[in-house]
N, C-alpha and C positions, 0 to 999 in steps of 0.2 A: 901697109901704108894706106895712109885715108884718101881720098879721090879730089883731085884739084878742087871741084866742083864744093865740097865740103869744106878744106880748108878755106876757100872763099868767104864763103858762107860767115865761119868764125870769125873769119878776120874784120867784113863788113860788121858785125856784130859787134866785135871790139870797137870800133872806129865808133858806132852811136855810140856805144858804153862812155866815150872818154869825153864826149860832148855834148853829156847829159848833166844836168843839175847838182847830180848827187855826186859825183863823181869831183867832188871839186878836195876833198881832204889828197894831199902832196904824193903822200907816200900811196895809197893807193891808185894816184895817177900815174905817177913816175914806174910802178911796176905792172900797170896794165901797157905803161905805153915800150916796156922793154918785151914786153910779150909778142907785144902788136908788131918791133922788129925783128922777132925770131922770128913769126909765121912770115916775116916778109922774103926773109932768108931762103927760110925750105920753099916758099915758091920760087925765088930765082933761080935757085940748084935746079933744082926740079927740072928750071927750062933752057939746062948749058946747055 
């Protein structure tokens, strides 16, 4: 399993990725932003 500290990392990553310019076509928002709530997941579990 990857270290909180890393998952972080991605997820901030994700978050510029989807509030950037380019990033504006539907379909690749819509599954960057279903990504962006599964890493949101495995951190919450993470911290039952």
């Amino acid at each position: 399993m990857r270290e909180e500290s890393e998952i972080r990392e991605q997820y901030e990553f994700l978050e510029e990725q989807l509030e950037s310019e380019e990033m504006r076509h539907e379909g690749v928002k819509r599954m960057f932003t279903h990504y962006k709530r599964a890493l949101g997941w495995v951190l919450e579990e993470e911290h039952m």
